[in-house]
N, C-alpha and C positions, 0 to 999 in steps of 0.2 A: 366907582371902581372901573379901572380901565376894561374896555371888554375881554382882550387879550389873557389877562387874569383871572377869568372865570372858570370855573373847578370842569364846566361843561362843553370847553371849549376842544373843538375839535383839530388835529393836527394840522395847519395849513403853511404851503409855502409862501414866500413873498410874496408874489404876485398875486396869490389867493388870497394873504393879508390887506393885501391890501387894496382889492375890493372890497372883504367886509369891513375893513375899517372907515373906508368912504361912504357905506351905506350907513353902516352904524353911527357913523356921526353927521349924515343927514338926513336921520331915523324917516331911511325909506322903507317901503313897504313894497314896491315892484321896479325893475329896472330892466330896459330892452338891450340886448347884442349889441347894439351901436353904441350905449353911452357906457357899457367896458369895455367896447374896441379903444372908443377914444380914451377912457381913465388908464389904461398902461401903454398906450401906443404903442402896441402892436400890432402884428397882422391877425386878418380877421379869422385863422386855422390854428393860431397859436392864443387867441381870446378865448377861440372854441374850446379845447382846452381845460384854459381855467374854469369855463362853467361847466363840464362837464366832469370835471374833478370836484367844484363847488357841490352839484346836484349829488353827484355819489355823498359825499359828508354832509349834506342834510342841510346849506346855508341857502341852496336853491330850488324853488321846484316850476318846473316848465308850465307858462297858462297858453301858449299857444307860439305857434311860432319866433321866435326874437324874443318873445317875452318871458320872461320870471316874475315869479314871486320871491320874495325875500323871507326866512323863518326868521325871526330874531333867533339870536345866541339865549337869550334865558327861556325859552320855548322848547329848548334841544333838537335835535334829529327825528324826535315822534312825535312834531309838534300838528303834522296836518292831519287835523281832526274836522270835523262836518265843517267847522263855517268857516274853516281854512279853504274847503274844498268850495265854499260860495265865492270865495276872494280869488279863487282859480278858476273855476266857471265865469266869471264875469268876462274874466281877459278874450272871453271867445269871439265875443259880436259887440257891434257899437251899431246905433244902440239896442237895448238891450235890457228886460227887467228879471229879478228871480224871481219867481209867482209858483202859481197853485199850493200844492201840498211841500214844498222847499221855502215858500213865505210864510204859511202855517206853521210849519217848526217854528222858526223864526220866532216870531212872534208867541207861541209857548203855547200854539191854539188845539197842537196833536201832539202826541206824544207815541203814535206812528214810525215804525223804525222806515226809514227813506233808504232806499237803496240807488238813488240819483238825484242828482240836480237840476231841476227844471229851471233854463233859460227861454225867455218869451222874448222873441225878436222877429223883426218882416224882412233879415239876412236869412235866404234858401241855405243852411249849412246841416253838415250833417250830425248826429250826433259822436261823444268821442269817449276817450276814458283821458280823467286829467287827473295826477294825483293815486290814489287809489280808491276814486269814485269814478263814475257813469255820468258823463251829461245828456239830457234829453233838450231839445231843441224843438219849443212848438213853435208855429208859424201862425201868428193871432188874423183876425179878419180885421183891416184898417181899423173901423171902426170902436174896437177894444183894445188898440194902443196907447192906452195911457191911464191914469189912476198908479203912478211909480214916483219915485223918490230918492234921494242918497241916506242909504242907511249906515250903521257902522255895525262891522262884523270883529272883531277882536283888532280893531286899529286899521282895519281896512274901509274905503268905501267904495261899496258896491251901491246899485240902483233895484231897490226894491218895490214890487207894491205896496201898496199901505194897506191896512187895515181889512176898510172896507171894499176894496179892490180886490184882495187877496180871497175873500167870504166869496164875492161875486162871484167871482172867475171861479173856484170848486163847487158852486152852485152850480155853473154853466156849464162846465167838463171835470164832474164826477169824478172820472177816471185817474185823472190826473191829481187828485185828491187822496187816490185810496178808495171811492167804493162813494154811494149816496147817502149813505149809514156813516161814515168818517165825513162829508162835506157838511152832514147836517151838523153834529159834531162839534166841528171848526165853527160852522154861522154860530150856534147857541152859544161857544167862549166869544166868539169876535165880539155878539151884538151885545156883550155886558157894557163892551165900550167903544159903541158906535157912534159916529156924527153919522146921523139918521138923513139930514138934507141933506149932506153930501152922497151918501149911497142912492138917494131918489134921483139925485142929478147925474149920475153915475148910468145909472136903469134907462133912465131917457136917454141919454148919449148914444148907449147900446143899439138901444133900440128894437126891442122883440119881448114881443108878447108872452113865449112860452118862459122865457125868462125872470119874467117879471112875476107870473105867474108860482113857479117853483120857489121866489123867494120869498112871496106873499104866503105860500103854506105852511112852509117852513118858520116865517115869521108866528104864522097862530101855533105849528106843532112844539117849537120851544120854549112859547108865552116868552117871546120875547117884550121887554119895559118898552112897547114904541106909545109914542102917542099917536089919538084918535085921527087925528089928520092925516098924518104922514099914511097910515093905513086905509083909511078912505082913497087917498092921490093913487095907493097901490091897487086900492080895488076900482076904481075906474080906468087905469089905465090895463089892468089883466081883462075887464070886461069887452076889450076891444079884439075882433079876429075870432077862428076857430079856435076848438077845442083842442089841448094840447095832452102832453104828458111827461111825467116826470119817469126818469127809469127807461129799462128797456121797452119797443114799441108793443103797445099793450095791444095787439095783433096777438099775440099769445101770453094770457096774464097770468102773470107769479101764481104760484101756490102764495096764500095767505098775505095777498097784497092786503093793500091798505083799500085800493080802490077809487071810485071815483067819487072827488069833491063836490060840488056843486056852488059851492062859496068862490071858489078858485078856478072852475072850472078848468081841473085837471085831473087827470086821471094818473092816480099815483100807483103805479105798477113797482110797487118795494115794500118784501113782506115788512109787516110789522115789526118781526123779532129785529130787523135790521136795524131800524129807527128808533127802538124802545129806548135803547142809554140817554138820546138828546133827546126824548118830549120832556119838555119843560126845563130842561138845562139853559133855557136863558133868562127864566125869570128871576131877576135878579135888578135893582135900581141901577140905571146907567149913573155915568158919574156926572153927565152934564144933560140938562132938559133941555129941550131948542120948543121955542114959542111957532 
């Protein structure tokens, strides 16, 4: 069916036709100021214009300056919804991953109402409203840029972390996750389907002890399926350095923390009641063994 013929089709003039009909028929997904300056040769105050008449009728919505996103026409006028609003966050930094607790949705690991989009990039920007969400904007330490990939969010792609990147990073800033209680949470879904060597090569990359530490306890508190090895590689490598801790600095400790490990040697300053829903939420048989 012609798009023009659809029951949801919003009132548009020529000019406005006939931008969406050049996107439409070369089912794009985003398109900058420049390339509908030049599709009606016009001047660039009378383009402005057309996308600002487009935005009001719901065929555009702005990711950052010059740039749009495109709704499709069978989507309607209320079609940006959360992972519309990931394909708008992206447009912000290059490059650029969506991580923490926004790649946990994703991936179907919380079920955590977000009320922004976390983009991870080593671009100083600040954060903005794109759509009608919030972007946060963390500034990663070289060292934990990378473990991302091109995902596909409703026909868009954006660059996400993967899996085990995503556990990682809300292991390592909580916060950004929703709370220590929500990260654990996220690792017990994640680690049902983990590549376990890749998350150990991950650890090492990283590089820190307290880290490694946090995930090795987490590992025993969700009984996550790892095998003997990968867990041994984890306890010699936590065995390395001072004493750490998980949570706030246990300088002053929780009412009904959990307390200190010995295994892990870490002091896990997060009451119990917090942690209770993930112990043992990971046991569960991964889908693939690694030798």
């Amino acid at each position: 069916m012609n798009i023009m013929d659809r029951s949801n089709i919003r009132t548009l003039s020529p000019q406005e036709s006939r931008v969406v009909l050049a996107l439409a028929e070369e089912k794009r997904r985003d398109v900058g100021r420049a390339e509908i300056i030049k599709l009606l040769g016009v001047k660039p105050k009378a383009a402005d214009k057309v996308i600002e008449s487009l935005r009001r009728k719901g065929w555009l919505e702005r990711a950052s300056w010059g740039e749009y996103i495109v709704i499709p026409p069978e989507q309607g006028p209320d079609a940006l919804g959360e992972s519309n609003l990931l394909a708008l966050a992206s447009r912000i930094a290059d490059p650029y991953y969506i991580g923490y607790g926004s790649a946990a949705a994703h991936y179907g690991l919380t079920t955590q109402h977000r009320e922004s989009v976390i983009v991870v990039t080593p671009a100083h920007l600040r954060g903005r409203t794109v759509g009608e969400g919030r972007v946060r904007i963390v500034n990663p330490a070289p060292q934990k840029f990378f473990g991302f990939g091109p995902a596909d969010v409703l026909g868009y792609t954006v660059m996400m972390s993967d899996r085990e990147k995503t556990a990682i990073d809300c292991i390592d800033r909580p916060a950004l996750a929703g709370g220590v209680g929500e990260a654990a949470s996220i690792f017990a879904a994640a680690s049902r389907r983990f590549d376990w060597p890749r998350a150990l090569d991950y650890l090492e990359k990283i590089n820190s002890t307290a880290l490694v530490r946090r995930f090795g306890w987490l590992v025993d508190h969700v009984k996550a399926d790892v095998l003997a090895d990968i867990r041994e590689r984890l306890l010699r490598r936590a065995a390395q350095g001072p004493k750490t801790w998980m949570g706030p600095n246990p300088s002053v400790k929780l009412r009904g923390a959990v307390g200190y490990d010995e295994t892990w040697r870490l002091f896990v300053n997060v009451p119990r009641e917090e942690l209770r829903e993930s112990a043992g939420l990971g046991h569960r048989k991964t889908l693939k063994k690694y030798a």
